[in-house]
C-alpha positions in Angstrom: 16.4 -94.0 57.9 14.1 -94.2 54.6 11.0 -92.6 54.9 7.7 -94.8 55.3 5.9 -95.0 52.6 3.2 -92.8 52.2 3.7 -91.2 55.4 5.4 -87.8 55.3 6.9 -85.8 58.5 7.5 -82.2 59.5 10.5 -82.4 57.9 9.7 -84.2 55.2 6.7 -82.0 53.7 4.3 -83.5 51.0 6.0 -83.3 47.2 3.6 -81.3 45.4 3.2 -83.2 42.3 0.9 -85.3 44.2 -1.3 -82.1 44.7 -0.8 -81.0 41.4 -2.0 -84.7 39.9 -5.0 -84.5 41.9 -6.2 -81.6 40.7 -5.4 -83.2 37.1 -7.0 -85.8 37.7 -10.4 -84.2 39.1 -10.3 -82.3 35.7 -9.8 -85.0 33.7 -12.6 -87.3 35.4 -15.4 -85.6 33.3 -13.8 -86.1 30.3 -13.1 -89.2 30.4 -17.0 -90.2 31.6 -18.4 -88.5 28.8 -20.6 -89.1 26.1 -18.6 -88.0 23.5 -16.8 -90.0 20.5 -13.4 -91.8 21.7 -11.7 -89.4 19.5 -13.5 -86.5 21.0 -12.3 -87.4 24.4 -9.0 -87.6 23.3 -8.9 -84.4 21.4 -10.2 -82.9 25.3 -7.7 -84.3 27.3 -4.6 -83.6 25.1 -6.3 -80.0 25.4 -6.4 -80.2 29.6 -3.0 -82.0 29.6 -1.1 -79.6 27.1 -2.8 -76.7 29.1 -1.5 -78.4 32.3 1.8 -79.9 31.2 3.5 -76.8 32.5 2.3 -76.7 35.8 2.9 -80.9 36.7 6.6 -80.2 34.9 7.3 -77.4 37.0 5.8 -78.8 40.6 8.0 -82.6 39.1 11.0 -80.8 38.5 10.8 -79.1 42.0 10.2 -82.0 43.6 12.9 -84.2 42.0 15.4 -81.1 42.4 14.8 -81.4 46.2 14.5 -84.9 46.5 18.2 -85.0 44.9 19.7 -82.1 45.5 20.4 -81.3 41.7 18.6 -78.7 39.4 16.0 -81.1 36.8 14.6 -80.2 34.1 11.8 -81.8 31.2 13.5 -83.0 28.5 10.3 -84.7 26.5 6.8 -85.6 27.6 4.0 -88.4 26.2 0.4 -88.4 27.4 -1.4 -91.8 27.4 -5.6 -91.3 28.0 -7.4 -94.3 28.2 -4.7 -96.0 25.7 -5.7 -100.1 26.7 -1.9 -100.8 26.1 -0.1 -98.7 28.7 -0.3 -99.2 32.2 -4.0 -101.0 32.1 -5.6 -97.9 30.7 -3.6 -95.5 33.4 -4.5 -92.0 32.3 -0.3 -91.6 32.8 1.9 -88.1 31.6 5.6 -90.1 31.4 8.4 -87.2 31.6 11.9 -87.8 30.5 13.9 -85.4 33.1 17.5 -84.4 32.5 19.9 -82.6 35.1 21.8 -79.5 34.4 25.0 -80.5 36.3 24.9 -83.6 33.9 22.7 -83.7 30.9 24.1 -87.5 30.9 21.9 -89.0 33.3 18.4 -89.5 31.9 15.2 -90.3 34.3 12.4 -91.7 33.6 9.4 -90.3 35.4 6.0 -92.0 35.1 3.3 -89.7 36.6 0.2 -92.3 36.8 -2.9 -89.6 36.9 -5.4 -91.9 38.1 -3.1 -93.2 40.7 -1.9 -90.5 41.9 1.7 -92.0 41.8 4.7 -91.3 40.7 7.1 -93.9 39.8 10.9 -93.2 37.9 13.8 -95.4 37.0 17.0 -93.9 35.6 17.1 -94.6 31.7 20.5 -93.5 31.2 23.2 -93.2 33.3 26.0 -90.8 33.2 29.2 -91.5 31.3 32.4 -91.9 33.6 32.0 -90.5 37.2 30.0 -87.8 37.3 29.0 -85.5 40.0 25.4 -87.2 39.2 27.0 -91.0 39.0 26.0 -90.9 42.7 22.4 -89.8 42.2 21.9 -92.9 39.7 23.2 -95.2 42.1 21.2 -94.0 45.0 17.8 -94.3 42.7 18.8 -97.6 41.6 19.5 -99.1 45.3 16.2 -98.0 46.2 14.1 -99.9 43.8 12.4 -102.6 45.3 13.8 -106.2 44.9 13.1 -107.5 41.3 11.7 -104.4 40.5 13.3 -101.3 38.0 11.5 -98.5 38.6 11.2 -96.7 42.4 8.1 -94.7 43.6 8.9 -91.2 44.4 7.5 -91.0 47.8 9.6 -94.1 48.4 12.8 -92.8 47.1 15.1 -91.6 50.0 16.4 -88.1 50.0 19.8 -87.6 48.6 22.6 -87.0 50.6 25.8 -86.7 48.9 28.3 -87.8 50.7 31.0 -88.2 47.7 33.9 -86.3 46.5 32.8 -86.4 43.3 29.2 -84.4 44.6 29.6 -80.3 43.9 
């Protein structure tokens, strides 16, 4: 049975990349309330978000290792601060995540700041059957309908239950 959304059990404990973009967040809230030029902010928060870019890819990749039961790691990384033309001004860090059983399959992991969520979609999927071709799939069933993209929280654990699974 899925998890509900937003609710976590004992045996389901909370992913801490939602504790880690909180903190992110409450650091960033000054900057972005400043006086300061536009450019000035900017300059700030590419500072705060470089500083803290290893700490969110390290408790993302954790997460999303035990969420699918395969080791992922950050392949590239764009910030977007107050950018008008992304996500209605979402202060967003967007990761591109790779696998190491599988450098084939490609997530996209969108980690909205202000939010607090955390939303992926697979960009590229492995090539023949992979070990990971089940991972894909098991993203892509649980987007919502009509949607392409999946909120971690409301992404089922994987269980592999395939032949092709390591």
């Amino acid at each position: 049975m899925p998890p509900t959304p937003g609710v976590h059990t004992a045996t389901e404990p909370i992913m801490s990349i939602y504790t880690t973009l909180g903190h992110l967040s409450a650091a960033l809230a000054p900057i972005a309330a400043s006086a300061e030029s536009h450019q000035a902010r900017h300059i700030n928060a590419h500072r705060l978000f470089w500083h803290a870019a290893g700490s969110v890819s390290d408790a993302l990749t954790d997460d999303i290792s035990t969420r699918l039961k395969s080791r992922a790691f950050v392949h590239a990384v764009e910030f977007y601060f107050l950018d008008p033309f992304f996500r209605q001004s979402s202060t967003t860090i967007v990761f591109m995540v790779k696998f190491a059983e599988d450098p084939d399959l490609i997530l996209r992991i969108e980690c909205l700041v202000d939010h607090g969520t955390v939303v992926l979609s697979v960009r590229r999927q492995p090539e023949g059957r992979s070990p990971l071709t089940a991972v894909a799939e098991h993203i892509m069933r649980s987007y919502p309908p009509g949607a392409f993209e999946v909120a971690l929280q409301d992404l089922p654990p994987f269980e592999p239950h395939s032949r092709y699974w390591r």
